[in-house]
N, C-alpha and C positions, 0 to 999 in steps of 0.2 A: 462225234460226241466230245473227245479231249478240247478240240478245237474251242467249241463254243462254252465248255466249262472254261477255257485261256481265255479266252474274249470276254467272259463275266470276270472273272478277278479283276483284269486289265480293267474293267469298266467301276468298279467296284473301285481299285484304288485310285482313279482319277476322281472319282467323286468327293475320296479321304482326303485327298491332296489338296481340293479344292475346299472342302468345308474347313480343312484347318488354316489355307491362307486368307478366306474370308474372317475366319476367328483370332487369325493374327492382325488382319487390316482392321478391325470392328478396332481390337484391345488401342493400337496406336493413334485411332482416331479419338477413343476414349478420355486415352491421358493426355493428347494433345490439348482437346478442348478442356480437361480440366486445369491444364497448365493454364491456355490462353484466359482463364476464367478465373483463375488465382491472381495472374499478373495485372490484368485490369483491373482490380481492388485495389483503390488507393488507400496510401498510409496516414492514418493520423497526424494532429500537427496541433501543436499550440503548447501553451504554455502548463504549467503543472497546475492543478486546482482550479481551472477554469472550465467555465459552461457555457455553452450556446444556448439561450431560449430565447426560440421562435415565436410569437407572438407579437400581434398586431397593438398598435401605439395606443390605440383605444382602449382595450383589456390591460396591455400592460401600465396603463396610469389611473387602473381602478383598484378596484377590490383584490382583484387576482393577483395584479403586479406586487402588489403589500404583503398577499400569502406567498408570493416566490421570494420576495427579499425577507419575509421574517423566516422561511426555512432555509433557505440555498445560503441565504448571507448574514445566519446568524452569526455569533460570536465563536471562536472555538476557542473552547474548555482550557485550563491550566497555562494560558499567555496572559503573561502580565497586565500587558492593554489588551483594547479589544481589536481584533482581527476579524474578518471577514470567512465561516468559511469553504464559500468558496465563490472567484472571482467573478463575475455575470455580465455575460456580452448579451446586450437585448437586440433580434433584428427582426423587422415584420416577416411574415410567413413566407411572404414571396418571393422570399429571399432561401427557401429553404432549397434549391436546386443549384445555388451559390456555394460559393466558398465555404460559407458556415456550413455546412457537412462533414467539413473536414475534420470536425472539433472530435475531444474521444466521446463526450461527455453532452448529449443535444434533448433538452425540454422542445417538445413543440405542444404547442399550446390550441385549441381551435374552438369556438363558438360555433357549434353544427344541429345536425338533426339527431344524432345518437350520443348518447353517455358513455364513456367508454375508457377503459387504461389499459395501455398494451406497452410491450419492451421489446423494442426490435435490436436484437445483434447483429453488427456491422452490416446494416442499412447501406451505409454510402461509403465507407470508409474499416480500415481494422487498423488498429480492435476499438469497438465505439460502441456503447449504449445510446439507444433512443429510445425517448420515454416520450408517448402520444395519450396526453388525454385532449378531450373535448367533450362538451357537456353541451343541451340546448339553454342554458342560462347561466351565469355567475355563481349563483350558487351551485347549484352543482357541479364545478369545474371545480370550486372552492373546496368541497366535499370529499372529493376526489384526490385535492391534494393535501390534506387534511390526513387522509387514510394510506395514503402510498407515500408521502414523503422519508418516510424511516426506510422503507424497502429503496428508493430510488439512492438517495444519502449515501447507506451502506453499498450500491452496486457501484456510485461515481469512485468512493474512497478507495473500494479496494481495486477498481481500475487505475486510479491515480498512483497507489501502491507499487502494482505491475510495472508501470509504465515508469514509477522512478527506478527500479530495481533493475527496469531493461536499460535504463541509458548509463545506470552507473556500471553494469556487468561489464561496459566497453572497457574499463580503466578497473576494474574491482577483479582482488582475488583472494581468497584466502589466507590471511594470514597466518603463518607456519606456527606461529607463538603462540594464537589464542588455537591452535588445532591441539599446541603439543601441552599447553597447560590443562586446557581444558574440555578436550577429545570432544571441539563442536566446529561444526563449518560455519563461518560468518562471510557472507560477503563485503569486503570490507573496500572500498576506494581508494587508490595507490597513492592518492595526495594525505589520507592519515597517516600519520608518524606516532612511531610511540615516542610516550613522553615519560612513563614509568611502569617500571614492572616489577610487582612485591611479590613474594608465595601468596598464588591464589586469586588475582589483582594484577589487571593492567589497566593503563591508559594510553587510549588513541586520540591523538590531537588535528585539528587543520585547521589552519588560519586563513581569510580571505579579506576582500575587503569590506566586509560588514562585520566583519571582528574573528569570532572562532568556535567553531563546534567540535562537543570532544562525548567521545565513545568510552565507556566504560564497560570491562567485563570484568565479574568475581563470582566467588562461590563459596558455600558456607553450611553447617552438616545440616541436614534437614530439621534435625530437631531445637534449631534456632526457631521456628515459624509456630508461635503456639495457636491453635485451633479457633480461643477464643477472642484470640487478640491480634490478627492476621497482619493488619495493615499499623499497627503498633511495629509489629517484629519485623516489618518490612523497613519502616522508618530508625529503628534502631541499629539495621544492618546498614541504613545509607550512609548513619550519622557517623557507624563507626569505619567506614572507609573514607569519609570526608576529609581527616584529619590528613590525607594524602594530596588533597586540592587544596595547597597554598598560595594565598595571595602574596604580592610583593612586601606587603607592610607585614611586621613580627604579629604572632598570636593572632595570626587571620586564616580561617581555614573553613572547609565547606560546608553548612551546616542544612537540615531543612528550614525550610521559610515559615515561622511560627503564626504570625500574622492571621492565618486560614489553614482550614483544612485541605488536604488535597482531596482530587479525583480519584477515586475508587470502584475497578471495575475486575470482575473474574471473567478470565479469556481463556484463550484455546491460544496457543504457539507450538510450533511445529506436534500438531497431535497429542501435545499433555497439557495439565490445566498449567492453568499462570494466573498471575496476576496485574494490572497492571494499573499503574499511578502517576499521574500527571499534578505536576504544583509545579510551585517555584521553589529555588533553592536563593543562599545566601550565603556570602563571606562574613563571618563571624568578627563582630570588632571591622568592618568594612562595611560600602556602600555597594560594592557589585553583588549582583545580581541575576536571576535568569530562568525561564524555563526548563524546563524536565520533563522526560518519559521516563517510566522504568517499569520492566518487565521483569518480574520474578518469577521462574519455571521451577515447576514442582517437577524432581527425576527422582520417584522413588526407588526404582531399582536400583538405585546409586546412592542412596538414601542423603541427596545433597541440594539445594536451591542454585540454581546458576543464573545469575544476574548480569539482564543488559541493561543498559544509563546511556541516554543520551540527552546532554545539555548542553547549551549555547550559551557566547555573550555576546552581544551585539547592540552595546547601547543607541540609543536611538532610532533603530533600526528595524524594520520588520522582521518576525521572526518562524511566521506561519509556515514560509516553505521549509527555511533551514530545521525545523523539526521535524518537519513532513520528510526530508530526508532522512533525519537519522531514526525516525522510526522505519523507514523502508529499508533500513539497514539490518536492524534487529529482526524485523519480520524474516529477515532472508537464511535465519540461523534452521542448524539441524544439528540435532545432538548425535555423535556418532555412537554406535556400538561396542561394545567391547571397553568399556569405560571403567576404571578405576576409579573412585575419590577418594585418596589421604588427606585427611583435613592438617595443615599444619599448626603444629607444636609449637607455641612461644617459647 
């Protein structure tokens, strides 16, 4: 009787031994193929603000082709001239198992049996939005983009976004001075330099060869920003840190662009409202000139507005991406915890 009660256990833990190194082999097969299945996904490629749509030469030199170019390549907002925005590679369908895959950002387009709008995530490639409509006729293809182009728009941009914020993060770190003045992390590109730094007030500069785009950070007690005159008290704060951006000639210094109104929009940055304003700016008593983002973030626990500015000069010059960078700069902000604001005393 002991015997064959030894002989059960004995039989009993080869069984344990074996179902656990089957449940060990299962787990390493597991992750191997989802490694093998990660590494096969190709990485995106292309340029910033550009689109692949796939469609055929027929559609695209009709009706449809004129609804992609008056959405995808309308004008963007607050640039002096007009820009494009965003850049449009057209290639037939059959091309869609090509190269053009690779793009982040891919319209395919199809004249079929079903109506249809779908958004596939990294399809071919990561990280990549594809956006597939098809309709059984022009019009409705047309209809279609009609009613999804704000939703596609907002998914290309803020992947554009990402994608600039991932390539600057190689060379981008925090800088110490806008941590220590202003208790927020910006990622900032190791080619800005500062070029001045007031109570309250700095400026980040880089020059390249299409002229120079410069970063501005400040802050001001909250009760600057009156309720009914929002975008007043926002141009009132820009005007009076202007006086810091001199030109080379006497009595030239940074004013708003009076000409037009700006752009005016209430946002969300890092999780609290803001505001944010696109125009142009201008040297007072001068001819330079230039575009503008600027974000204005409501901290009322800190009961203070901290403001980011990013603007360019680059006469002659395109100027769609070098803003598209330095909004992807500001987007990258987080306000830290444990914040103090002393407003400073003249």
């Amino acid at each position: 009787m002991p015997n064959s009660i030894g002989a059960g256990f004995n039989t009993l833990f080869r069984m344990m031994k074996a179902s656990y190194f089957l449940h060990f082999l299962l787990s390493i097969l597991v992750v191997s193929c989802a490694k093998k299945e990660q590494e096969s996904i190709r990485q995106t490629s292309g340029k910033i603000n550009t689109i692949s749509v796939l469609i055929d030469d027929q559609l695209w030199n009709g009706e449809i082709g004129d609804s992609i170019r008056n959405k995808f390549a309308s004008a963007v907002i607050g640039l002096p001239e007009e820009e494009p925005l965003f850049t449009i590679n057209q290639y037939p369908v059959k091309l869609l198992e090509g190269y053009a895959t690779n793009s982040r950002a891919i319209l395919v387009i199809k004249k079929g049996v079903k109506t249809q709008f779908e958004i596939k995530r990294n399809q071919y490639a990561t990280p990549q939005n594809v956006f597939h409509i098809s309709g059984t006729t022009a019009e409705e293809i047309v209809q279609l983009l009609e009613k999804h182009s704000p939703e596609i728009i907002q998914r290309i941009e803020g992947g554009e976004i990402a994608e600039s914020q991932r390539i600057s993060s190689k060379s981008a770190s925090t800088h110490s001075i806008i941590k220590k003045l202003f208790h927020v992390g910006l990622q900032v590109p190791s080619d800005f330099e500062l070029v001045m730094r007031k109570p309250n007030f700095i400026w980040l500069k880089h020059n390249n060869n299409r002229g120079s785009s410069s970063l501005l950070v400040y802050q001001f007690p909250l009760s600057i920003i009156k309720a009914n005159a929002i975008s007043n008290s926002i141009r009132t704060m820009r005007d009076s840190v202007g006086k810091y951006i001199q030109g080379t000639e006497p009595n030239t210094h940074m004013i708003s662009e009076t000409g037009y109104s700006p752009y005016f929009f209430k946002t969300k940055i890092d999780n609290r409202l803001a505001y944010e304003t696109r125009g142009t700016w201008q040297l007072q008593n001068d001819y330079m000139s230039g575009p503008y983002i600027n974000y204005t973030i409501m901290d009322s626990v800190q009961k203070r507005v901290i403001v980011l500015e990013g603007f360019c000069y680059s006469p002659s010059k395109e100027k769609r991406d070098t803003m598209h960078e330095l909004d992807a700069i500001m987007q990258s902000v987080q306000l830290l915890k444990n914040t103090t604001f002393t407003p400073h005393k003249k």
